[in-house]
PDB file with one MODEL, atoms N, CA, C and O in Angstrom:
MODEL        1
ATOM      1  N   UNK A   1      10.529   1.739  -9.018  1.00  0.00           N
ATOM      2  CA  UNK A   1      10.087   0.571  -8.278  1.00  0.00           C
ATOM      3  C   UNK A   1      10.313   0.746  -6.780  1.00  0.00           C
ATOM      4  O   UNK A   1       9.633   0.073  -6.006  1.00  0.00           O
ATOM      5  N   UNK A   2      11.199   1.584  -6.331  1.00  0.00           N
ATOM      6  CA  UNK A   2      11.374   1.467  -4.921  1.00  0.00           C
ATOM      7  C   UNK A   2      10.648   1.908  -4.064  1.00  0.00           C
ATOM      8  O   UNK A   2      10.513   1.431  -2.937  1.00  0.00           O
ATOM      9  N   UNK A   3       9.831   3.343  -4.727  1.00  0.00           N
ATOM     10  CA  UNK A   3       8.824   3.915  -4.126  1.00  0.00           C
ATOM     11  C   UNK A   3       7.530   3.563  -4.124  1.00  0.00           C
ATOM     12  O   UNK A   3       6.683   4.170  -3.469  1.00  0.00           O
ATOM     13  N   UNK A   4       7.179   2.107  -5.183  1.00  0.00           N
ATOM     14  CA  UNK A   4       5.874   1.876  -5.453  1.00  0.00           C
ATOM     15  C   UNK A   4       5.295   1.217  -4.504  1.00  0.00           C
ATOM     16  O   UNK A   4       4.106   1.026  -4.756  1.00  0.00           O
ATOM     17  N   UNK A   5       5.762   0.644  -3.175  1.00  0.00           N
ATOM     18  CA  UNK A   5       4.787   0.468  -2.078  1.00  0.00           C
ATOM     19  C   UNK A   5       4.241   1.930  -1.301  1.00  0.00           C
ATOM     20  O   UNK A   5       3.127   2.001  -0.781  1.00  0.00           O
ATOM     21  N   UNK A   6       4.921   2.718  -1.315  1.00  0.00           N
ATOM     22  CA  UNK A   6       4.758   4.207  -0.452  1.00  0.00           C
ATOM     23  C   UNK A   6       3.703   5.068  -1.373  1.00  0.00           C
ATOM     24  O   UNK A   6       2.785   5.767  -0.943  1.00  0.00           O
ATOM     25  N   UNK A   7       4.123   4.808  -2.981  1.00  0.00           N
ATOM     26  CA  UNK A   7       2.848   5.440  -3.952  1.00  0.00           C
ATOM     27  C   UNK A   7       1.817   4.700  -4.090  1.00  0.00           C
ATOM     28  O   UNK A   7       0.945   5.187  -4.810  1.00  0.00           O
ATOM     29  N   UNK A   8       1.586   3.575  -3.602  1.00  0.00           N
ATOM     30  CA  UNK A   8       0.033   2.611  -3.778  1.00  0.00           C
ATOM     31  C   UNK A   8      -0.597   2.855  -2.790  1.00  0.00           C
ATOM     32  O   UNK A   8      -1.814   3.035  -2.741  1.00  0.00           O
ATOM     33  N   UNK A   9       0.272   2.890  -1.779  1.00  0.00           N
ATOM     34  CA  UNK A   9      -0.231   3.647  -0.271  1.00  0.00           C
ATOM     35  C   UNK A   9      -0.093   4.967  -0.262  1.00  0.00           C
ATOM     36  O   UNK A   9       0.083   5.136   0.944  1.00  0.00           O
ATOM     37  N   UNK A  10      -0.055   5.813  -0.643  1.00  0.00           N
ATOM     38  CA  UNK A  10      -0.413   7.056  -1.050  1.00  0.00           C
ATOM     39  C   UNK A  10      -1.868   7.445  -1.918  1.00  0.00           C
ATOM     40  O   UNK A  10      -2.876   8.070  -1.586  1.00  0.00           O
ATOM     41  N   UNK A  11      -1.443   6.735  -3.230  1.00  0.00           N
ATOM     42  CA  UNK A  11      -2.996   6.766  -3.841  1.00  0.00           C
ATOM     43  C   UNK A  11      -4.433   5.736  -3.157  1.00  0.00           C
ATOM     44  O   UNK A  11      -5.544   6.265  -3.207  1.00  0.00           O
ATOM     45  N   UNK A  12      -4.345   4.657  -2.700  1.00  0.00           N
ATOM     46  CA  UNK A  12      -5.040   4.463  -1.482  1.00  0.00           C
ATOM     47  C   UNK A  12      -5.930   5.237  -1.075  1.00  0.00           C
ATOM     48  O   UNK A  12      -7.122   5.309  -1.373  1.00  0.00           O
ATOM     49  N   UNK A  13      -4.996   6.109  -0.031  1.00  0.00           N
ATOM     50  CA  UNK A  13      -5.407   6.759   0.616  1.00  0.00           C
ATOM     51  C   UNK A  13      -6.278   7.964   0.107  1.00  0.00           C
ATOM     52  O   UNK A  13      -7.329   8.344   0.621  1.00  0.00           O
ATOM     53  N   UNK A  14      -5.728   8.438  -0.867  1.00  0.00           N
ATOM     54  CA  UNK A  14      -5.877   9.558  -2.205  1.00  0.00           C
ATOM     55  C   UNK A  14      -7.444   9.281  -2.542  1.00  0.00           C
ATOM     56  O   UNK A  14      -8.449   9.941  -2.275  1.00  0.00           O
ATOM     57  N   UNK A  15      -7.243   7.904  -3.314  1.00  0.00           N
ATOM     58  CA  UNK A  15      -8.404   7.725  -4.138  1.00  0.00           C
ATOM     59  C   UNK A  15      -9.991   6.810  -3.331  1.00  0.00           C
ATOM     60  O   UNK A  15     -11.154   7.209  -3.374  1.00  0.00           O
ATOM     61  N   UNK A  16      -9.398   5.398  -2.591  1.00  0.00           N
ATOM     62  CA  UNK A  16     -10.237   4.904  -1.692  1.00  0.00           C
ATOM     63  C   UNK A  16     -10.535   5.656  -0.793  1.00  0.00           C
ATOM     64  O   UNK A  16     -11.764   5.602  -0.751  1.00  0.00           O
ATOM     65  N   UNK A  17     -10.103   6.502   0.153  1.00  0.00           N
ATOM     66  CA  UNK A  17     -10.383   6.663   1.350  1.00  0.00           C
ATOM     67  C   UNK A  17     -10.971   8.609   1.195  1.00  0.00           C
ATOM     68  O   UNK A  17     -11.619   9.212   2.050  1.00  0.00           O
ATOM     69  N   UNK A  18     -10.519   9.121  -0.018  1.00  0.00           N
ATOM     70  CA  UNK A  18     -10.794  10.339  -0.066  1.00  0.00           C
ATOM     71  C   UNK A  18     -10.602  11.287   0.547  1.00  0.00           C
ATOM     72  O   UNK A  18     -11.321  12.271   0.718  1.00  0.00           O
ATOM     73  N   UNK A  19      -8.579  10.803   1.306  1.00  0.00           N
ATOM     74  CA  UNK A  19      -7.997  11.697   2.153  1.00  0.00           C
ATOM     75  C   UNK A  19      -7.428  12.973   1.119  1.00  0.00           C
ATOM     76  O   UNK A  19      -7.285  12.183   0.185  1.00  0.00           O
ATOM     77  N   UNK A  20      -7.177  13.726   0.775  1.00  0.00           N
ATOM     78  CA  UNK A  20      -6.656  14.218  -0.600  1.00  0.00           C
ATOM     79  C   UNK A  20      -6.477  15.800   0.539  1.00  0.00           C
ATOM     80  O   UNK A  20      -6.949  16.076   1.642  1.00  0.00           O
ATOM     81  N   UNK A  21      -5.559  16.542  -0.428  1.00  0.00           N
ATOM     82  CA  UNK A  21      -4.898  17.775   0.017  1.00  0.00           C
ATOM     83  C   UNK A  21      -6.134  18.689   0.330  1.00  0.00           C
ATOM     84  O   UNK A  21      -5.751  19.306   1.324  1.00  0.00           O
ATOM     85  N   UNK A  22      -7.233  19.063   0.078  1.00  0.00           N
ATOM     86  CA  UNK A  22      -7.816  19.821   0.468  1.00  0.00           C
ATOM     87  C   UNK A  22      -8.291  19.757   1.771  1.00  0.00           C
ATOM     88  O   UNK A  22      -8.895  20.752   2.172  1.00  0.00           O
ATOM     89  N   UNK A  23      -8.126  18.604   2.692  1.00  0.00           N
ATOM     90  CA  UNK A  23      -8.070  18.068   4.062  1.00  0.00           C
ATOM     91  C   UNK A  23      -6.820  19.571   4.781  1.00  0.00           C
ATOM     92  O   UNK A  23      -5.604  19.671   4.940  1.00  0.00           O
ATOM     93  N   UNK A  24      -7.737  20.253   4.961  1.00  0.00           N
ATOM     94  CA  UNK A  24      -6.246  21.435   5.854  1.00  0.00           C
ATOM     95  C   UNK A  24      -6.156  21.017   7.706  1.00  0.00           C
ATOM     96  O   UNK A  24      -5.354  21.293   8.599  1.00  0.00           O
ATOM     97  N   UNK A  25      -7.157  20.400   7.649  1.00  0.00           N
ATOM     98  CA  UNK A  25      -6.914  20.604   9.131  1.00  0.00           C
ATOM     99  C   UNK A  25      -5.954  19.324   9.462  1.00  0.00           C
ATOM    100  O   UNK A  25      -6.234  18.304   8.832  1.00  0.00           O
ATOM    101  N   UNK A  26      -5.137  19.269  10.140  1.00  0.00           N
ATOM    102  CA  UNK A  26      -3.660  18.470  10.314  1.00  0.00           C
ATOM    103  C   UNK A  26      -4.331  16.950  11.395  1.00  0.00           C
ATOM    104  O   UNK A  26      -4.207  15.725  11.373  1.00  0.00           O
ATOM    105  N   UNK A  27      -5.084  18.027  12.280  1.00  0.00           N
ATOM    106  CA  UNK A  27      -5.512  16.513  13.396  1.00  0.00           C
ATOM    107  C   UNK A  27      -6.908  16.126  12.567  1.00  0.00           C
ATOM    108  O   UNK A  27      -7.282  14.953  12.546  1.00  0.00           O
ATOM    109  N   UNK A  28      -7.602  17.098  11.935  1.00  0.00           N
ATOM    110  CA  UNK A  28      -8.202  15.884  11.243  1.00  0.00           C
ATOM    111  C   UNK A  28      -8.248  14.684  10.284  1.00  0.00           C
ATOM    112  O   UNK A  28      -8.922  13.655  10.244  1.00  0.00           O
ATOM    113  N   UNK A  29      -6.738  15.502   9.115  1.00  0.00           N
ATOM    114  CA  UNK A  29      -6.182  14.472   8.238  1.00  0.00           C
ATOM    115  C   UNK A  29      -5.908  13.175   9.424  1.00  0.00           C
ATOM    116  O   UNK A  29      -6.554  12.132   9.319  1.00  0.00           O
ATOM    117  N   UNK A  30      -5.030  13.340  10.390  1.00  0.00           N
ATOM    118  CA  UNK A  30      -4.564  12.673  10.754  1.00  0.00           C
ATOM    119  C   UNK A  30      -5.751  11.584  11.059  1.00  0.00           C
ATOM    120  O   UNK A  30      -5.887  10.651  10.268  1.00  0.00           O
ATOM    121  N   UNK A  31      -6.696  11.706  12.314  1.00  0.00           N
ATOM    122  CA  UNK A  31      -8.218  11.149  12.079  1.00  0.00           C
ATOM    123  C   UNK A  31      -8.319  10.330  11.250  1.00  0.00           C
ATOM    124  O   UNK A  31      -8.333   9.121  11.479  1.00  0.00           O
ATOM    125  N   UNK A  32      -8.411  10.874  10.106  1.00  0.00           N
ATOM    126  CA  UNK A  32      -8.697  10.035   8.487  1.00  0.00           C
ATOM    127  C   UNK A  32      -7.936   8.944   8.338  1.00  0.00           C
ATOM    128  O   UNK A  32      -8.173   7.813   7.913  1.00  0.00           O
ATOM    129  N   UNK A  33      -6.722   9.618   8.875  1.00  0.00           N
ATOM    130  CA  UNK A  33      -5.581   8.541   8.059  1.00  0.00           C
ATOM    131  C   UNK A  33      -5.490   7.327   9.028  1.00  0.00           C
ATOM    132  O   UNK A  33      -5.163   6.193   8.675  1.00  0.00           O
ATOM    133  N   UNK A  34      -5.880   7.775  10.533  1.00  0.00           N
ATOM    134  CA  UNK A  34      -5.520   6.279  10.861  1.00  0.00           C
ATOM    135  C   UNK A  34      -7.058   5.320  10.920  1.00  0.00           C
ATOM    136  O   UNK A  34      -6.926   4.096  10.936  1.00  0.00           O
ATOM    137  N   UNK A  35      -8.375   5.865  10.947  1.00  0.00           N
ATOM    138  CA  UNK A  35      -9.173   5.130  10.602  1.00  0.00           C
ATOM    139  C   UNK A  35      -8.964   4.418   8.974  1.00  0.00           C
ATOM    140  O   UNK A  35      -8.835   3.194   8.994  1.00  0.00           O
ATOM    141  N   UNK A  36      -8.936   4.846   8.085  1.00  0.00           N
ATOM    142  CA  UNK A  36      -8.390   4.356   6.722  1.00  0.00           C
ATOM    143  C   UNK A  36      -7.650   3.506   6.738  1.00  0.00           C
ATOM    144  O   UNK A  36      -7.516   2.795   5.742  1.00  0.00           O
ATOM    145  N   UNK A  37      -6.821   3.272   8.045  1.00  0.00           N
ATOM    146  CA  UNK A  37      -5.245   2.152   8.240  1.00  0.00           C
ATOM    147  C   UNK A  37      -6.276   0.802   9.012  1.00  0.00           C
ATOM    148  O   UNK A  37      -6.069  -0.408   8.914  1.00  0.00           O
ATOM    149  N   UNK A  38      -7.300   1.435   9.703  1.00  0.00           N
ATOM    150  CA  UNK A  38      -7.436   0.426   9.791  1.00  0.00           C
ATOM    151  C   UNK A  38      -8.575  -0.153   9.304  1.00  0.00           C
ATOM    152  O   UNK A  38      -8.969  -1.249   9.703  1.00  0.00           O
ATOM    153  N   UNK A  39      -9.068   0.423   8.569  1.00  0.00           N
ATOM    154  CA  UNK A  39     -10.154  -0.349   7.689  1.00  0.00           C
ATOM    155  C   UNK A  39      -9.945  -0.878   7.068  1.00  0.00           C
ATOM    156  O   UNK A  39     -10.678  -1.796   6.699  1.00  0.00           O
ATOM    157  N   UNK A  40      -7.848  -0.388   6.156  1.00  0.00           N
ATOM    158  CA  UNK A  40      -7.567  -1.340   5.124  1.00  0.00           C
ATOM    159  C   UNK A  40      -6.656  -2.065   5.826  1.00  0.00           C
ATOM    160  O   UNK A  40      -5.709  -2.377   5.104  1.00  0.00           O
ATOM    161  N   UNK A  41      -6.516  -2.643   7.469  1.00  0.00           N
ATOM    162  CA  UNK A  41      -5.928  -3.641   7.694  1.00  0.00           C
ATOM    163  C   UNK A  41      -7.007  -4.403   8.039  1.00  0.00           C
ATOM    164  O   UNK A  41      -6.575  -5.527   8.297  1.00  0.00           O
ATOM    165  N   UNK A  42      -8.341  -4.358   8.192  1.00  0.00           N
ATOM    166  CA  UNK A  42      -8.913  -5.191   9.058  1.00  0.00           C
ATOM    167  C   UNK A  42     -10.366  -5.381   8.286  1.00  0.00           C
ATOM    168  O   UNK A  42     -11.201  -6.204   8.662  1.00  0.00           O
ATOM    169  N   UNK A  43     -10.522  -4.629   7.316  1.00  0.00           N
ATOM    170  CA  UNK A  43     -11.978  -4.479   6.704  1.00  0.00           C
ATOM    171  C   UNK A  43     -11.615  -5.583   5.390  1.00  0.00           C
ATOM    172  O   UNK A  43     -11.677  -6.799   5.208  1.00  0.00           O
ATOM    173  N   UNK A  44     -11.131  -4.157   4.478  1.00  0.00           N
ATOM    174  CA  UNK A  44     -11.053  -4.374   3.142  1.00  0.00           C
ATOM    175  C   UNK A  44     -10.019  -5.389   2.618  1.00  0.00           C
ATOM    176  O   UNK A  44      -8.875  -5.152   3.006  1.00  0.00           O
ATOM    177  N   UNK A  45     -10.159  -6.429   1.850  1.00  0.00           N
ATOM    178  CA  UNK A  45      -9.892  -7.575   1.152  1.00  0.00           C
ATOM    179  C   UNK A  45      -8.882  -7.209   0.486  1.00  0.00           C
ATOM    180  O   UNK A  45      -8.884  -6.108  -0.065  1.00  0.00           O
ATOM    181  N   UNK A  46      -7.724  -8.133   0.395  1.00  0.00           N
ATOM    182  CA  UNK A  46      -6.794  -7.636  -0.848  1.00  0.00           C
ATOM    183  C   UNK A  46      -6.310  -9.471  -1.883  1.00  0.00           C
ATOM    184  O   UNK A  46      -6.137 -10.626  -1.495  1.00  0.00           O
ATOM    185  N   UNK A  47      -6.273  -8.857  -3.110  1.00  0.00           N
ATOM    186  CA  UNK A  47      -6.176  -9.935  -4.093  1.00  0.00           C
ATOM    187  C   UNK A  47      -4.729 -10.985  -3.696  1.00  0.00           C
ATOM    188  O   UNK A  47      -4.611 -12.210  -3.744  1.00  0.00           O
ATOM    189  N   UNK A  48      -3.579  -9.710  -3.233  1.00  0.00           N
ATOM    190  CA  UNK A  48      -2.355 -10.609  -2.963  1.00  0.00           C
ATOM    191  C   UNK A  48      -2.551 -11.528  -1.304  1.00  0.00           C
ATOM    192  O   UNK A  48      -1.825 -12.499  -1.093  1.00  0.00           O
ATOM    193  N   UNK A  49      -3.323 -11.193  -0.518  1.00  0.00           N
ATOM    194  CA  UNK A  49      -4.150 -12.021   0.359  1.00  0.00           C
ATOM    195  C   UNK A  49      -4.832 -13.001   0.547  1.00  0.00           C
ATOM    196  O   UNK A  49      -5.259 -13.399   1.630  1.00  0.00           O
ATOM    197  N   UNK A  50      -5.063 -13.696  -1.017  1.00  0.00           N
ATOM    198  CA  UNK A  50      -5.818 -14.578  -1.464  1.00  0.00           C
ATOM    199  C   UNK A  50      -7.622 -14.412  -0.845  1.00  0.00           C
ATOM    200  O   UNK A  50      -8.435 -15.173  -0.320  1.00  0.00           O
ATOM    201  N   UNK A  51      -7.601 -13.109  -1.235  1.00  0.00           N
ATOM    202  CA  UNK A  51      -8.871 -12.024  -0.654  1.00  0.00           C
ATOM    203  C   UNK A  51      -9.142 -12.250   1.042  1.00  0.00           C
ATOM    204  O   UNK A  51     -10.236 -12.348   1.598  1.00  0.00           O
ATOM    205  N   UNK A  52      -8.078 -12.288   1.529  1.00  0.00           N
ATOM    206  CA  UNK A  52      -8.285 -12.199   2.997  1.00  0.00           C
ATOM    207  C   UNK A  52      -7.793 -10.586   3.218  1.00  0.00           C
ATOM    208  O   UNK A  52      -7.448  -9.844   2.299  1.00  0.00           O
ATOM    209  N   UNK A  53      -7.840 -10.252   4.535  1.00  0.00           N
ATOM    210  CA  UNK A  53      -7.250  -8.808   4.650  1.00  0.00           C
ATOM    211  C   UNK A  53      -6.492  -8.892   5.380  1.00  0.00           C
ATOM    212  O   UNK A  53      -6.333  -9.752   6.247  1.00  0.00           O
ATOM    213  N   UNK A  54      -5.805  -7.847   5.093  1.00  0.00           N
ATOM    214  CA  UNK A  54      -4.138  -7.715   5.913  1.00  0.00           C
ATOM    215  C   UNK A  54      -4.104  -9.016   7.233  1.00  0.00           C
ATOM    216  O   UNK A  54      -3.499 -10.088   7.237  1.00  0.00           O
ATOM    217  N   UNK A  55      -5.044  -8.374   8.319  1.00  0.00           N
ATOM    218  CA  UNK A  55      -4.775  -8.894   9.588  1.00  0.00           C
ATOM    219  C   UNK A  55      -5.153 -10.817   9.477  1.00  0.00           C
ATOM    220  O   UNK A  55      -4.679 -11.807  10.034  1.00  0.00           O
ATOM    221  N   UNK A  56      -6.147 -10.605   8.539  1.00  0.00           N
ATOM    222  CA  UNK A  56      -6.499 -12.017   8.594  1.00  0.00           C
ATOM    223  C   UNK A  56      -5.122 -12.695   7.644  1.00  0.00           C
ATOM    224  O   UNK A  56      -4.471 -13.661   8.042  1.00  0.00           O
ATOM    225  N   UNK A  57      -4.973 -12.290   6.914  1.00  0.00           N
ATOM    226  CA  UNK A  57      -3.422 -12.874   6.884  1.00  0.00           C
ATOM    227  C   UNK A  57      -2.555 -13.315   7.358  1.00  0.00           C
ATOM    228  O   UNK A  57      -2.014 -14.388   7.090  1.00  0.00           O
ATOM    229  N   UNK A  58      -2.230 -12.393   8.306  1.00  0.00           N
ATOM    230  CA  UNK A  58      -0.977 -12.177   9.199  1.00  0.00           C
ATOM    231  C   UNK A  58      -1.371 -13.386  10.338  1.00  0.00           C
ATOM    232  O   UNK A  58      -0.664 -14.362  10.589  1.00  0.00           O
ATOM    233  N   UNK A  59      -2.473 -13.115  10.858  1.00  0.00           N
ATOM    234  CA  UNK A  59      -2.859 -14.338  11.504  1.00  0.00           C
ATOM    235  C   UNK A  59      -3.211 -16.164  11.687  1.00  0.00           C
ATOM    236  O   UNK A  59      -3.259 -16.976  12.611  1.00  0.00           O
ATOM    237  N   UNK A  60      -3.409 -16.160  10.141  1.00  0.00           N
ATOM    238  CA  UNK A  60      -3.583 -17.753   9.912  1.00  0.00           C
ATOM    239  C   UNK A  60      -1.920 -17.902   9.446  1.00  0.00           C
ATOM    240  O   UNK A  60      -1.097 -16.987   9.414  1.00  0.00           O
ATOM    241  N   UNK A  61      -1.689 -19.434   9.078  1.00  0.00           N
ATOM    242  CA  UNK A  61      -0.372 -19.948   8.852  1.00  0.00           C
ATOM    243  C   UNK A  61      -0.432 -21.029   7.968  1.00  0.00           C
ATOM    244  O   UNK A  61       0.432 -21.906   7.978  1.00  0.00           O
ATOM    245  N   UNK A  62      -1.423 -21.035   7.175  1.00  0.00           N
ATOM    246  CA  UNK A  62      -1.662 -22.059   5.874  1.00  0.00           C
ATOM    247  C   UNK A  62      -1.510 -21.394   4.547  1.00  0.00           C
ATOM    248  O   UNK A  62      -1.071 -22.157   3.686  1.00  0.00           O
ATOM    249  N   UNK A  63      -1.811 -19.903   4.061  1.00  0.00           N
ATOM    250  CA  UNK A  63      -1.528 -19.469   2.956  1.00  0.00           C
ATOM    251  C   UNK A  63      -0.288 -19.152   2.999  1.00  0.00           C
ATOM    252  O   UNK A  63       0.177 -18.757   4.068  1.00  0.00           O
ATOM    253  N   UNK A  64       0.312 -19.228   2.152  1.00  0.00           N
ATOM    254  CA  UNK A  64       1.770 -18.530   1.696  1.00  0.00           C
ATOM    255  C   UNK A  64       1.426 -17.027   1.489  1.00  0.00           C
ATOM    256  O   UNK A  64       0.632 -16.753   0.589  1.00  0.00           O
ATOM    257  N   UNK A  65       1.990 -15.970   2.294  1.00  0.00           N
ATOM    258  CA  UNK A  65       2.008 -14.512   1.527  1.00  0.00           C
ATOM    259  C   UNK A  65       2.914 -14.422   0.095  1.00  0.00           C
ATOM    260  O   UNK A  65       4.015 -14.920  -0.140  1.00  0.00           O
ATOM    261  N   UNK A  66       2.027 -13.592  -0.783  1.00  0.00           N
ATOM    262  CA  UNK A  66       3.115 -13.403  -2.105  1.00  0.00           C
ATOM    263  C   UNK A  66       4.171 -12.703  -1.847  1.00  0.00           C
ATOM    264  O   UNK A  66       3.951 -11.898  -0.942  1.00  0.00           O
ATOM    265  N   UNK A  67       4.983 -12.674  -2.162  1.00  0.00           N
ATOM    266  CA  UNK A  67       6.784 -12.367  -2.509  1.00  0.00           C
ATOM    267  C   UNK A  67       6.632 -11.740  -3.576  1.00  0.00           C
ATOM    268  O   UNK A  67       6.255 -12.625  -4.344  1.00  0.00           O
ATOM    269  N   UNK A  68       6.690 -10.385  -4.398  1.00  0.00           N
ATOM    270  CA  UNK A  68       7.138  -9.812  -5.275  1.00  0.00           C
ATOM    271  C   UNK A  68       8.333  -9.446  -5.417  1.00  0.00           C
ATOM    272  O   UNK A  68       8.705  -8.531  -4.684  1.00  0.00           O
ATOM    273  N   UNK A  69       9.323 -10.039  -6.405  1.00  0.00           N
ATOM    274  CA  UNK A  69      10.818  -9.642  -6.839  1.00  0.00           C
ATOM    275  C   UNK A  69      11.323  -8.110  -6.918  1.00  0.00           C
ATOM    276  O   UNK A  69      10.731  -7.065  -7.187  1.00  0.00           O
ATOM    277  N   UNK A  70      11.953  -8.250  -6.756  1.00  0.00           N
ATOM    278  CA  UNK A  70      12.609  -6.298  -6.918  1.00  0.00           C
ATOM    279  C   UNK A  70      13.024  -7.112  -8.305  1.00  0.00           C
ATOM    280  O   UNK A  70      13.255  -8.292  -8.568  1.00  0.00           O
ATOM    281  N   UNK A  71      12.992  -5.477  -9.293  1.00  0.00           N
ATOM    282  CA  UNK A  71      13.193  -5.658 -10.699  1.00  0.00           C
ATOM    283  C   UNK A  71      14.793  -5.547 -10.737  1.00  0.00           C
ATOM    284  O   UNK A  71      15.455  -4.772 -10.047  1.00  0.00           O
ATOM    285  N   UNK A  72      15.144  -6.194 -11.395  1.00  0.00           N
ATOM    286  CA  UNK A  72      17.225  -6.223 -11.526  1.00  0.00           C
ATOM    287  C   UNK A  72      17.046  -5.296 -13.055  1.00  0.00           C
ATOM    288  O   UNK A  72      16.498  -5.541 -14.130  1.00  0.00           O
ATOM    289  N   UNK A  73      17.809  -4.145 -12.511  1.00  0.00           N
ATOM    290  CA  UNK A  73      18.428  -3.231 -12.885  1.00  0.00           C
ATOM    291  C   UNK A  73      19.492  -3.802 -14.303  1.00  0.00           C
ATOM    292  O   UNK A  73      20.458  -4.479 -13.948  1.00  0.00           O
ATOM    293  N   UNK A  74      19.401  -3.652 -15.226  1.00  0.00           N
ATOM    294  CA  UNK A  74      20.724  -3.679 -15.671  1.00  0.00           C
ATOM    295  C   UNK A  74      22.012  -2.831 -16.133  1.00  0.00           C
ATOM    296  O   UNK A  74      21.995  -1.625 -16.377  1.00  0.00           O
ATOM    297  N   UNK A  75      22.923  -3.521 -16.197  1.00  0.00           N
ATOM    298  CA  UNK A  75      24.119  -2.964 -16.485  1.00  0.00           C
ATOM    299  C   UNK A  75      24.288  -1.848 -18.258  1.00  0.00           C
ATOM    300  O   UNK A  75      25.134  -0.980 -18.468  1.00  0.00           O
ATOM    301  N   UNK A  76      23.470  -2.191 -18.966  1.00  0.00           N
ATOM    302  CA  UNK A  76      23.608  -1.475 -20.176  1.00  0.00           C
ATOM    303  C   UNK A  76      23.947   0.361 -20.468  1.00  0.00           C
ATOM    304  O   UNK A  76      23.438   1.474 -20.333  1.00  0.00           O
ATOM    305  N   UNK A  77      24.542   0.023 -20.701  1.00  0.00           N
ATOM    306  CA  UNK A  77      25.015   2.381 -20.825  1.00  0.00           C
ATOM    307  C   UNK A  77      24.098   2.543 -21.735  1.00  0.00           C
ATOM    308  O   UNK A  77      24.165   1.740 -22.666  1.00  0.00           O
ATOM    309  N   UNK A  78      22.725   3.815 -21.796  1.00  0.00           N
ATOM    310  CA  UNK A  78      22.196   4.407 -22.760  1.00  0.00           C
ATOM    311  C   UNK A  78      23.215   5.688 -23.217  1.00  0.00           C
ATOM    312  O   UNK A  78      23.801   5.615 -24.298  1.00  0.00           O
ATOM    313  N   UNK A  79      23.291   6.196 -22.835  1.00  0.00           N
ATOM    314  CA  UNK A  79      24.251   7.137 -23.114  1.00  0.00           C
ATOM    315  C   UNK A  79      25.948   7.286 -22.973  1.00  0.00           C
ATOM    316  O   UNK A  79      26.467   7.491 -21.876  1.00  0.00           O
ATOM    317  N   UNK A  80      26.533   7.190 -23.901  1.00  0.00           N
ATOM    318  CA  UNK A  80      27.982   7.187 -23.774  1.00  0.00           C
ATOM    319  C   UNK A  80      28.581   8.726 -23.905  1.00  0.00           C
ATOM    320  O   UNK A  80      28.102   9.350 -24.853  1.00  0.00           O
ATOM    321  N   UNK A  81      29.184   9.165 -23.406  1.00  0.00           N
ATOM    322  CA  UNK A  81      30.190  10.550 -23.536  1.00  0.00           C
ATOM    323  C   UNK A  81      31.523  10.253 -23.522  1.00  0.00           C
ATOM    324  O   UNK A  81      32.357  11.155 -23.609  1.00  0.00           O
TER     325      UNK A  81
ENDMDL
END
C-alpha cells in the first residue's frame, strides 16, 4: 500500500501516456514525462475528482477531495519460531 500512489503513477505513465522503457533517449523521456504531467493535471478527468481534473479541483472550494485510509496493519504472528 505505501507504494501504490508512485505505482499508479508509474503505470499511468506506462500505459496512458506510452512512456515505457524503450524511450532511450533521457531528454526525450523527460519531454514525455512532463507533457503527460500536464495533460493529466489539466486535461484528463479523474473519478476521485468527481470527474473534474486535478487543477480544476484544486481550484474550486465546494467539492470535498476524497481521503483514502491507509490500511491498519495488524498485529497477528503468521509465523512463530
Amino acid at each position: 500500500y505505501e507504494n501504490a500512489i508512485a505505482e499508479r503513477i508509474n503505470g499511468i505513465l506506462k500505459q496512458e501516456f506510452d512512456i515505457a522503457k524503450n524511450v532511450k533517449d533521457f531528454s526525450l523521456k523527460r519531454q514525455l514525462i512532463v507533457a503527460a504531467i500536464k495533460t493529466y493535471n489539466n486535461v484528463r478527468p479523474h473519478f476521485s475528482n468527481h470527474m473534474l481534473t486535478p487543477r480544476q479541483m484544486h481550484e474550486q472550494n465546494k467539492l470535498k477531495r476524497k481521503q483514502y485510509k491507509s490500511k491498519k496493519l495488524n498485529n497477528d504472528v503468521i509465523v512463530q519460531l
